[in-house]
LOMARBA-324354 format. One record per residue (C-alpha): x, z, y. Coordinates in Angstrom, 1 decimal. Layout:
<zagu c1="X" c3="Z" c2="Y"/>
...
***
This chain:
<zagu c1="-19.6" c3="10.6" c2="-6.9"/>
<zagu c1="-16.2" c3="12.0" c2="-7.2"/>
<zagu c1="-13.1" c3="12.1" c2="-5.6"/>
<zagu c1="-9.6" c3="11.4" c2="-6.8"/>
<zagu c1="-6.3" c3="12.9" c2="-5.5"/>
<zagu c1="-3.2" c3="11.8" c2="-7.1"/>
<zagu c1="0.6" c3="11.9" c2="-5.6"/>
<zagu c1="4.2" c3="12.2" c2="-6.7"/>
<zagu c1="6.8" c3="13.5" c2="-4.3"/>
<zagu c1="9.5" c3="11.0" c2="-5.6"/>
<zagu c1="7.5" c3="7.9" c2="-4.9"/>
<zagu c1="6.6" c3="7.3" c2="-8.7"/>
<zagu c1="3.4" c3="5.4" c2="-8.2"/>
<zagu c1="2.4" c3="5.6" c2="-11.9"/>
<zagu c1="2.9" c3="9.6" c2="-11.8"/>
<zagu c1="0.6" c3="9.3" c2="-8.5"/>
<zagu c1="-2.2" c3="7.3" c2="-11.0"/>
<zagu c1="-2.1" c3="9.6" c2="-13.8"/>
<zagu c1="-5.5" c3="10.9" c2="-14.6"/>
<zagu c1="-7.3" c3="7.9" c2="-12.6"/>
<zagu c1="-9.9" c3="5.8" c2="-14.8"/>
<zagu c1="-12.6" c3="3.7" c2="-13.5"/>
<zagu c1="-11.9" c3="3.8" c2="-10.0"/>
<zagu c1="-15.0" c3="2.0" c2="-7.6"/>
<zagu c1="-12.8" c3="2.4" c2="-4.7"/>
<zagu c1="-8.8" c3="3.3" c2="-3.8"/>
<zagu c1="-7.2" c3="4.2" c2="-0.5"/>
<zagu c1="-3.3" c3="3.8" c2="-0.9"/>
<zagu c1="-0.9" c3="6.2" c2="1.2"/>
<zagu c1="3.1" c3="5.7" c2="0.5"/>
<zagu c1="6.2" c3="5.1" c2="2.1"/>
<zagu c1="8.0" c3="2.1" c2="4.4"/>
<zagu c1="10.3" c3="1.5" c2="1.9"/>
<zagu c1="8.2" c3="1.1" c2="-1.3"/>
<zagu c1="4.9" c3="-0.2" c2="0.3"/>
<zagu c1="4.6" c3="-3.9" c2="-0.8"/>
<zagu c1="5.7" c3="-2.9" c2="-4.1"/>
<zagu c1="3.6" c3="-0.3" c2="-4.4"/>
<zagu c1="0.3" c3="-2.2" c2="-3.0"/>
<zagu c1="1.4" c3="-5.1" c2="-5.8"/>
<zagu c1="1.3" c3="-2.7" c2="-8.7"/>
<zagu c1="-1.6" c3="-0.6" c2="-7.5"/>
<zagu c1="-3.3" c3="-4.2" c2="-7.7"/>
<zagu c1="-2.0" c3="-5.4" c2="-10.8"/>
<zagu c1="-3.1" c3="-1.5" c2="-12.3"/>
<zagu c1="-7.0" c3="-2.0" c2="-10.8"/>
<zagu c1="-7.6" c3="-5.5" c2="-10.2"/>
<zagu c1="-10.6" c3="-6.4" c2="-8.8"/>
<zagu c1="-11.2" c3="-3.1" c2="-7.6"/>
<zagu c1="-11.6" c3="-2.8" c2="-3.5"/>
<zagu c1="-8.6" c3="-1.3" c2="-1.9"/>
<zagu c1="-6.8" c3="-0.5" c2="1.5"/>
<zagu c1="-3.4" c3="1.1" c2="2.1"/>
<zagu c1="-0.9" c3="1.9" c2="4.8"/>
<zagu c1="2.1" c3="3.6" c2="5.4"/>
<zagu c1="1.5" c3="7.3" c2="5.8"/>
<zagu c1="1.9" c3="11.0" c2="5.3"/>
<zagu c1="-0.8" c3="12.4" c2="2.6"/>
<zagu c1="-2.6" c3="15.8" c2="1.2"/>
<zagu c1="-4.8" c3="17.4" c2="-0.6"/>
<zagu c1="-3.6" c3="20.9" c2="-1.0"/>
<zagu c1="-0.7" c3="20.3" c2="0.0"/>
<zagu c1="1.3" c3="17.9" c2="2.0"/>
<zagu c1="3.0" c3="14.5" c2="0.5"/>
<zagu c1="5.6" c3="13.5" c2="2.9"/>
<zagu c1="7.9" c3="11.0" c2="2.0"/>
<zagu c1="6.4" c3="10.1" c2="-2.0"/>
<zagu c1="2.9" c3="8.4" c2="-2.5"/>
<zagu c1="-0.9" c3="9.5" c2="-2.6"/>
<zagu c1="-3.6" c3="8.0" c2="-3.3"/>
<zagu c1="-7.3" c3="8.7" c2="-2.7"/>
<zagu c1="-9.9" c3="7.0" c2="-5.5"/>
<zagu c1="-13.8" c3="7.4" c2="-5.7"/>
<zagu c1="-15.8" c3="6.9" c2="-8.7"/>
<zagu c1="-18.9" c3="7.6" c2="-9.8"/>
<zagu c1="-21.8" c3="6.2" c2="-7.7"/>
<zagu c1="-19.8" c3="4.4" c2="-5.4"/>
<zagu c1="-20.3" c3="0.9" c2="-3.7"/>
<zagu c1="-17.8" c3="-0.5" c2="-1.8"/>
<zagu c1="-16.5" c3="-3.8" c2="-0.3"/>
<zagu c1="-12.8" c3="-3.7" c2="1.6"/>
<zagu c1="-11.7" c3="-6.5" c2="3.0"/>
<zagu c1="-9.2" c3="-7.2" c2="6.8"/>
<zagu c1="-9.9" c3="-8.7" c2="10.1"/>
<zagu c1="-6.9" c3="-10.2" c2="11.7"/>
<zagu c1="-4.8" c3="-11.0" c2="14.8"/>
<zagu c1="-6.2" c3="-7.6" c2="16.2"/>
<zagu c1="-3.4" c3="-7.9" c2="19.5"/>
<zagu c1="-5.5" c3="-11.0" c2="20.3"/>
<zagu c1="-8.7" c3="-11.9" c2="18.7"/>
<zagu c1="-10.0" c3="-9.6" c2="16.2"/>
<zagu c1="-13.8" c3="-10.8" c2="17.2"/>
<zagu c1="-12.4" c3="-13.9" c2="15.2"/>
<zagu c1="-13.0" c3="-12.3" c2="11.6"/>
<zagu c1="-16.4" c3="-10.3" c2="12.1"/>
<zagu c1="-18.0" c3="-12.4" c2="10.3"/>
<zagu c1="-16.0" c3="-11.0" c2="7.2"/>
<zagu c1="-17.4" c3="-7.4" c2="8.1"/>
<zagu c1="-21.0" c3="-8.9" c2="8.5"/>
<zagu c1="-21.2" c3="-10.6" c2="4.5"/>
<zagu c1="-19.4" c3="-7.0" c2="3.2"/>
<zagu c1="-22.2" c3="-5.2" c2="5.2"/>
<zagu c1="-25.0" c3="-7.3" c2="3.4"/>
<zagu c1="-23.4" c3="-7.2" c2="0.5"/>
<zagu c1="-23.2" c3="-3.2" c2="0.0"/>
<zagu c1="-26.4" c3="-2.8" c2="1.6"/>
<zagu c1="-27.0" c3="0.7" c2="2.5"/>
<zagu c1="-27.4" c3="2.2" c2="5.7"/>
<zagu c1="-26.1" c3="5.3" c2="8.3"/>
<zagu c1="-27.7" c3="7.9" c2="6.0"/>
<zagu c1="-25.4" c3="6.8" c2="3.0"/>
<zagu c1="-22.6" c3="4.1" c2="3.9"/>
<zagu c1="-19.6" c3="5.2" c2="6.3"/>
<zagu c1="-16.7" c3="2.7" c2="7.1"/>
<zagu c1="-13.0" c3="3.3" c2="6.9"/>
<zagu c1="-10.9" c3="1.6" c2="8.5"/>
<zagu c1="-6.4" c3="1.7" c2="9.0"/>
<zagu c1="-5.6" c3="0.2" c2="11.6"/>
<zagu c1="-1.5" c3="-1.2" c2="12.8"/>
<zagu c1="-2.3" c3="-1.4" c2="16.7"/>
<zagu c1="-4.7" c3="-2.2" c2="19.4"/>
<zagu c1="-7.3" c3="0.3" c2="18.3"/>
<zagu c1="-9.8" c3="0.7" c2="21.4"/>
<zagu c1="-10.0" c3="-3.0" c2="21.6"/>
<zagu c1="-10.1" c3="-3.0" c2="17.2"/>
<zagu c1="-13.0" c3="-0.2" c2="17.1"/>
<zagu c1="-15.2" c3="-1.9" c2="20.1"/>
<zagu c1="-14.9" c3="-5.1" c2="17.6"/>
<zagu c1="-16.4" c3="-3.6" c2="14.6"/>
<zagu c1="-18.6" c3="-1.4" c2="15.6"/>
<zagu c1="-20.6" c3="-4.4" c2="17.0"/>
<zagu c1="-21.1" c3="-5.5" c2="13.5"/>
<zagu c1="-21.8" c3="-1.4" c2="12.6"/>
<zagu c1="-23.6" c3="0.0" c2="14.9"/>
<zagu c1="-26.9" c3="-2.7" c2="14.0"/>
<zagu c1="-27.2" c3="-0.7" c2="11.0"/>
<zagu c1="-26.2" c3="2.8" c2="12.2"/>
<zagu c1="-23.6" c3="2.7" c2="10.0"/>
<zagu c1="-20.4" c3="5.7" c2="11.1"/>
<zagu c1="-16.5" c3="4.9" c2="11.0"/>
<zagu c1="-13.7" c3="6.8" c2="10.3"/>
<zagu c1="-10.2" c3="6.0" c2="10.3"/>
<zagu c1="-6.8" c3="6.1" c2="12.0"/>
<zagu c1="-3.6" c3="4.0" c2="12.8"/>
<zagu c1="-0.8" c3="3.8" c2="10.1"/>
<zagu c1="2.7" c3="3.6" c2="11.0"/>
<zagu c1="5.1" c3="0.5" c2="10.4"/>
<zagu c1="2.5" c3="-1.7" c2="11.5"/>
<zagu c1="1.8" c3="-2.7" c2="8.4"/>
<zagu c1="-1.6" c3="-2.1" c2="6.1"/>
<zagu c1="-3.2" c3="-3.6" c2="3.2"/>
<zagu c1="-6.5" c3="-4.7" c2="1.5"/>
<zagu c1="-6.9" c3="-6.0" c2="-2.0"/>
<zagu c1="-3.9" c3="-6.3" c2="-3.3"/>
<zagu c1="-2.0" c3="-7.8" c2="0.0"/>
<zagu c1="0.3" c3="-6.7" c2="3.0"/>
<zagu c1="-1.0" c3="-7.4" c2="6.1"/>
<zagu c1="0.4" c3="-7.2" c2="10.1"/>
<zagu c1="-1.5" c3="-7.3" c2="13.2"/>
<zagu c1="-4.7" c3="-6.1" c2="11.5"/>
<zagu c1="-7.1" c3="-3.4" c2="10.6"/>
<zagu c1="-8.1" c3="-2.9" c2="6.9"/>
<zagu c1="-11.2" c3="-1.1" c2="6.7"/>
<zagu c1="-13.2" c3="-0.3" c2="3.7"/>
<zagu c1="-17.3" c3="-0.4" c2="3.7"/>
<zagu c1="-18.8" c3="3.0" c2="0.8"/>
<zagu c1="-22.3" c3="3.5" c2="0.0"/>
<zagu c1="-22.8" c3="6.8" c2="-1.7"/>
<zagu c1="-25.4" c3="6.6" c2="-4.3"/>
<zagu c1="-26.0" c3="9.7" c2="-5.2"/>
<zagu c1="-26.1" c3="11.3" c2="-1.9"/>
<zagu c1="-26.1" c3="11.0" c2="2.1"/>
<zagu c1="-22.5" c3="10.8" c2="3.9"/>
<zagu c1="-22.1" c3="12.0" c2="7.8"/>
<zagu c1="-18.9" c3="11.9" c2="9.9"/>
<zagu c1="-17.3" c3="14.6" c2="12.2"/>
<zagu c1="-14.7" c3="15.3" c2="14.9"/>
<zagu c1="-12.9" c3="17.8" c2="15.5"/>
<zagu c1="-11.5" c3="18.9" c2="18.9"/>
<zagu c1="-8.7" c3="22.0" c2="19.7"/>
<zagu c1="-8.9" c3="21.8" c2="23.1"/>
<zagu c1="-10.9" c3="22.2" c2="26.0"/>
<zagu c1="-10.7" c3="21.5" c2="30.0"/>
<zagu c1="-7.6" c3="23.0" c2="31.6"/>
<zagu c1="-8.5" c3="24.5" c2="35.0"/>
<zagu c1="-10.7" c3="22.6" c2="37.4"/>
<zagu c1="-8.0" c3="19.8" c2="37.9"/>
<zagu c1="-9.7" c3="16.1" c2="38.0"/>
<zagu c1="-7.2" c3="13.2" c2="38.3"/>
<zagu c1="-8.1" c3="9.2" c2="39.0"/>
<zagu c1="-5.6" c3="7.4" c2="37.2"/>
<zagu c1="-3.7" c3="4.4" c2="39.0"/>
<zagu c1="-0.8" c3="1.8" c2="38.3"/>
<zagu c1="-1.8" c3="1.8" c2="34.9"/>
<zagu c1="-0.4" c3="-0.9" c2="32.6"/>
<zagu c1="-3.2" c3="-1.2" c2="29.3"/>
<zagu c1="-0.9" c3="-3.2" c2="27.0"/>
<zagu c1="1.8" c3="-0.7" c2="27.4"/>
<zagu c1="-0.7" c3="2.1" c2="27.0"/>
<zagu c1="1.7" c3="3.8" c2="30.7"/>
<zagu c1="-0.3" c3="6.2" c2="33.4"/>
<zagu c1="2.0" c3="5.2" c2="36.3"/>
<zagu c1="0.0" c3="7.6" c2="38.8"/>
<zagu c1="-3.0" c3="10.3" c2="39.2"/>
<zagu c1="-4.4" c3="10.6" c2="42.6"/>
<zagu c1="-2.1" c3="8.3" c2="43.8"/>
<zagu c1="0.6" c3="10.6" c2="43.2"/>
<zagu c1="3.8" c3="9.6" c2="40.3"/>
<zagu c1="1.7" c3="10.7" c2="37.1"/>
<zagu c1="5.0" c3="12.5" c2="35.5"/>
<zagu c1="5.3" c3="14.9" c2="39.0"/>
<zagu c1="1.9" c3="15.8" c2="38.7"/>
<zagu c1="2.1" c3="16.9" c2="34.6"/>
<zagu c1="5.6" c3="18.6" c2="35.6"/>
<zagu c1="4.3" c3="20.3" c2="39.1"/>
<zagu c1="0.9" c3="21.8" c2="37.7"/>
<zagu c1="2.7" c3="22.6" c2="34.0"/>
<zagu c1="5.7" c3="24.1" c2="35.5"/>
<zagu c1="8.0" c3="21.9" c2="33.0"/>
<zagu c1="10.7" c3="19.6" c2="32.6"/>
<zagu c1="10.8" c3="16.2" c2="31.5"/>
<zagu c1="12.5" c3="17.1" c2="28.4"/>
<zagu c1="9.6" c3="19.7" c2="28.0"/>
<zagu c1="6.6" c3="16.8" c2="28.8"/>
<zagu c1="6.7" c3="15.5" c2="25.6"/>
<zagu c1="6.4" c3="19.1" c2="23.6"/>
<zagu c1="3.9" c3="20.3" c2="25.8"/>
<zagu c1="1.3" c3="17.4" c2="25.2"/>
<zagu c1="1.3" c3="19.5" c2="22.0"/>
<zagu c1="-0.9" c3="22.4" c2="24.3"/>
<zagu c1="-2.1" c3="20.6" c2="27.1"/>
<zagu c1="-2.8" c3="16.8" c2="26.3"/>
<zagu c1="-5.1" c3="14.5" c2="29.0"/>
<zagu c1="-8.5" c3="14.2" c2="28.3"/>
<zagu c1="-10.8" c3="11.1" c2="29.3"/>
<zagu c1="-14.7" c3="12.0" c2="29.8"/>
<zagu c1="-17.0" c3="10.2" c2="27.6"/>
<zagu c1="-20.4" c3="11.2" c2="28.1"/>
<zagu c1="-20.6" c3="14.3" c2="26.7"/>
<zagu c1="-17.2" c3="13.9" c2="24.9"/>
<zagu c1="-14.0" c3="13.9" c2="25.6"/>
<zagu c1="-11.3" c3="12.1" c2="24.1"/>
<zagu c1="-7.8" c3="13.2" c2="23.6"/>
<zagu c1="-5.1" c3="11.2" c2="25.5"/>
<zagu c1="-1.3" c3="12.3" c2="24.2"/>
<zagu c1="1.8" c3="12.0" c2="25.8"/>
<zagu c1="4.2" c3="9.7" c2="24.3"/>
<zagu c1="7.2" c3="9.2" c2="26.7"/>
<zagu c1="8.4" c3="9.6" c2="30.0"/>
<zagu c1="9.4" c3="6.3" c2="31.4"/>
<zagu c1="10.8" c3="6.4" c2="35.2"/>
<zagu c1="7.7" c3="8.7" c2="37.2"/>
<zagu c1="5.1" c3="7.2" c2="35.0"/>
<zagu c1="4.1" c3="8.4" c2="31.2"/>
<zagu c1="3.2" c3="6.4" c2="27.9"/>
<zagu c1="0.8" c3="7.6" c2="26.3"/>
<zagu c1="-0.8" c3="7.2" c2="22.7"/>
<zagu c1="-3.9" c3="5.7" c2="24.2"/>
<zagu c1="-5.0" c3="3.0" c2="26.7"/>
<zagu c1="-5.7" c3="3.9" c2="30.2"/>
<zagu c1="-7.0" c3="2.1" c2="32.7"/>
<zagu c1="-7.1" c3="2.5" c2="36.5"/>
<zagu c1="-9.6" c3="4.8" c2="38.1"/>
<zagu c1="-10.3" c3="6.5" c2="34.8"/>
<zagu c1="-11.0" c3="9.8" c2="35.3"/>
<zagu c1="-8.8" c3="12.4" c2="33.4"/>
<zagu c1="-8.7" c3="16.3" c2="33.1"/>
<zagu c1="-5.9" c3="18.5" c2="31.7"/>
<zagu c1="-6.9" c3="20.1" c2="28.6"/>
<zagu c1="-5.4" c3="23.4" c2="26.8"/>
<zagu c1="-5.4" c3="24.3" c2="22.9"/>
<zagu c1="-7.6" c3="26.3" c2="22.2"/>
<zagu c1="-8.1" c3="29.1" c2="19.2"/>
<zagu c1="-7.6" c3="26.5" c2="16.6"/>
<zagu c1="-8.3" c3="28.9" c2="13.4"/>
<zagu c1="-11.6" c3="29.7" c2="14.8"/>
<zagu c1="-12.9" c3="26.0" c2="15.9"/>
<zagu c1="-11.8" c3="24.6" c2="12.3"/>
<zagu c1="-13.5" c3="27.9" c2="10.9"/>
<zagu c1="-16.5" c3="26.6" c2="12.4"/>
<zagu c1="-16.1" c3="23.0" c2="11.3"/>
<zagu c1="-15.9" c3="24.4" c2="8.1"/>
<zagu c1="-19.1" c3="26.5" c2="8.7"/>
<zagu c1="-21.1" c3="23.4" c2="10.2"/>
<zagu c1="-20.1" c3="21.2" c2="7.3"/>
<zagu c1="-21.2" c3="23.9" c2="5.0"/>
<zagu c1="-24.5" c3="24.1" c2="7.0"/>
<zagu c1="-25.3" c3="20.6" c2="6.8"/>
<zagu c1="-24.2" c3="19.8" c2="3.1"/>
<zagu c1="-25.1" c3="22.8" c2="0.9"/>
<zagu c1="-23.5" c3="20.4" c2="-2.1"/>
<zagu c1="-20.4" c3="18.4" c2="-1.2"/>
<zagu c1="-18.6" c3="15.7" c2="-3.5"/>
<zagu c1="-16.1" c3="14.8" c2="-1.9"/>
<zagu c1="-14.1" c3="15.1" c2="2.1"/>
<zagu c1="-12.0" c3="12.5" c2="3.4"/>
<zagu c1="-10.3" c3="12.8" c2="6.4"/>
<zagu c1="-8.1" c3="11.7" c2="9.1"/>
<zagu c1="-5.4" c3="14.2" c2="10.9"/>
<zagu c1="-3.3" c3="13.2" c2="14.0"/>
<zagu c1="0.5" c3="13.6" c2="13.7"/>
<zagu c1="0.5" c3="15.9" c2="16.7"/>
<zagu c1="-1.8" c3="18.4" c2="14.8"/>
<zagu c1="0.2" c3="18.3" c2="11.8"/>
<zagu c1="3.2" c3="19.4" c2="14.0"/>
<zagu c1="1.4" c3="21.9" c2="16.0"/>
<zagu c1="0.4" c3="23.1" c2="12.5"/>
<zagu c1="3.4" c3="23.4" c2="10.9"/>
<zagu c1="5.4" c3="24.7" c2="13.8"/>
<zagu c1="2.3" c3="27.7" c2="14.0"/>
<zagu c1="3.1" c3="27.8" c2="10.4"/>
<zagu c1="-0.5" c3="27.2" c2="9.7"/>
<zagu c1="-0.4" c3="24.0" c2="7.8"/>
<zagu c1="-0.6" c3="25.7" c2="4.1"/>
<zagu c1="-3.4" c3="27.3" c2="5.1"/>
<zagu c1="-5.5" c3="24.7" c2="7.3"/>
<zagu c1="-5.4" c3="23.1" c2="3.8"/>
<zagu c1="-5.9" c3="25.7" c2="2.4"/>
<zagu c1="-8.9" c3="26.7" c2="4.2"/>
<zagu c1="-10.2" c3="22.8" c2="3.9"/>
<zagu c1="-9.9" c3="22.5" c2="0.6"/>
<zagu c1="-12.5" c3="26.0" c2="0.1"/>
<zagu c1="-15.1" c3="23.2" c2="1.0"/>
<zagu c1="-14.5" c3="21.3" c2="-2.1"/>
<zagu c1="-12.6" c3="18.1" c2="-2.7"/>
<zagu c1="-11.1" c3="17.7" c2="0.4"/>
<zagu c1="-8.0" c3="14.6" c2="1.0"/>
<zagu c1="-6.6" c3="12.4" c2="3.8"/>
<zagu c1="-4.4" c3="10.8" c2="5.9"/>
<zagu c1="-1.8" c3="11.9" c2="8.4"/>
<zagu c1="-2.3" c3="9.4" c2="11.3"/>
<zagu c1="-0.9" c3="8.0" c2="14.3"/>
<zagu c1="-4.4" c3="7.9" c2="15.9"/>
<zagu c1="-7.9" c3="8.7" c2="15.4"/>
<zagu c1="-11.2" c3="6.6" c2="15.0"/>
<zagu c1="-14.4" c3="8.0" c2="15.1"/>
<zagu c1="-17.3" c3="5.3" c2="15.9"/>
<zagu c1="-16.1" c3="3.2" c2="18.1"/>
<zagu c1="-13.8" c3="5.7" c2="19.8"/>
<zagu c1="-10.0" c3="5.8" c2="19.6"/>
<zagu c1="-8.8" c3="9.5" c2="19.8"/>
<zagu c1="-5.7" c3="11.5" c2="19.8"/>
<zagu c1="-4.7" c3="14.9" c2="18.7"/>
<zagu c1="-7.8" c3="15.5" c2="16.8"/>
<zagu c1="-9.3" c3="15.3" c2="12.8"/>
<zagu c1="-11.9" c3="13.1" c2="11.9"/>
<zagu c1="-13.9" c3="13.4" c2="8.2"/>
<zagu c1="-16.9" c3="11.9" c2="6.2"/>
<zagu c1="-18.3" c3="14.0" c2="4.1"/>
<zagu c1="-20.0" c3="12.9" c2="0.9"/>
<zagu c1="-23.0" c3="14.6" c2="-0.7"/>
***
């Protein structure tokens, strides 16, 4: 199979095309203000041909910003994208959708991944589908767009996850995740006064959950929401931990990226040496593909700040794109299985 990167800086969706012929399969990754238009023509240019979009920062090699990329496969690829909607309620309604596009590919978890863009409501969004995935070992990747707005086939959706179903043909495909950080002292907190729909952490260890960040972290409240950037939450998940980020300071509680619920059990987590752990991603990729087609992947906002303040953002791509042809997605959230995560990168890689 291989991958397609294309993108124009001004928006120009036909400059962003150029050089694309035969495409099996199209991920679309633009701008608020020319998304419909943009998903209409990208239809009217391929019709027929599966697709899923939403409103995003891009890259390859670089970073595309405000403009348009967009992400095509060709060349052994079988795919089916399709939407489940009313994911703030009843996603459970539409599985049934996922379950025909599964039979209909075929495939299995040694050669079919799932991507999926989702506008809200992720944890409750991933538990969904991976029902329907997980009978088949099949792996997800995917992330939350911004807007809440995405698209599949040719339409604009809201309140919904678009998600896209590809067999490699030629090859095997295995997902990753990628985590900076790691546990923060021995601190151990049980979360309280949590409200899940509003994503807030009102207390940990029955103490106001914004004293504790501020009293431990030595920090302001002004400073709370730069610091997440070094020392996010973490929630324990077997032998995993998942990144919970800071979004706001409301009153002495915080809103966070990611649902929590009462007597979860969180840590405080720390960046670690971030060149060396995506050296080693790099290295374990390497290791378990010897012959790469193509990389997609998925990485959070927060990293691409932290990156670009470091100035280190030229060459994470840099450094990415040594494995081969290697695009994504800047996202707002990450998935990985049936796990919602923040602060981290997800990936397939095709053989």
């Amino acid at each position: 199979m291989k991958q397609f990167f294309g993108m124009s800086q001004s928006g120009n969706l036909d400059e962003a095309l150029r050089g694309l012929s035969s495409p099996q399969f199209i991920m679309l990754f633009t701008n608020d203000g020319q998304f419909e238009a943009h998903v209409e023509a990208l239809e009217k240019r391929f019709p027929g041909v599966p697709s899923i979009g939403c409103v995003g920062m891009s890259y390859q090699t670089g970073m595309v910003e405000r403009g348009v990329g967009v992400i095509a496969f060709s060349g052994g690829v079988r795919a089916a994208a399709n939407v489940l909607e009313q994911v703030s309620t009843m996603p459970v309604k539409y599985i049934k959708r996922l379950e025909q596009d599964l039979r209909q590919v075929g495939g299995t978890g040694e050669d079919t991944v799932c991507i999926d863009l989702c506008t809200g409501n992720d944890a409750c969004v991933l538990t969904t589908i991976y029902t329907a995935l997980r009978r088949q070992g099949v792996s997800l990747v995917g992330g939350t767009g911004d807007q809440g707005k995405v698209s599949a086939n040719g339409k604009v959706y809201e309140d919904a996850v678009a998600y896209a179903l590809v067999r490699n043909q030629n090859g095997r495909v295995k997902t990753y995740k990628e985590n900076i950080y790691h546990q923060f002292g021995d601190y151990r907190f049980i979360a309280s006064n949590t409200d899940r729909a509003k994503y807030i952490l009102g207390s940990l260890n029955g103490k106001p959950a914004r004293d504790v960040y501020k009293s431990i972290l030595h920090v302001t409240d002004q400073e709370i929401l730069t610091r997440t950037f070094q020392n996010p939450f973490g929630k324990i998940n077997g032998d995993d931990t998942c990144i919970i980020s800071i979004k706001d300071v409301q009153g002495s509680s915080l809103a966070c990226f990611r649902q929590v619920n009462d007597s979860d059990v969180l840590i405080l987590l720390e960046l670690g040496d971030y060149q060396a752990i995506v050296q080693e991603t790099i290295a374990q990729i390497c290791r378990d593909f010897p012959r790469r087609s193509a990389i997609f992947s998925v990485n959070c906002l927060f990293r691409y700040k932290l990156f670009t303040e470091q100035g280190y953002m030229d060459a994470y791509l840099r450094d990415m794109a040594a494995l081969g042809s290697h695009a994504g997605l800047v996202g707002y959230g990450e998935h990985y299985n049936n796990r919602f995560v923040n602060q981290s990168m997800t990936c397939v890689v095709f053989e």
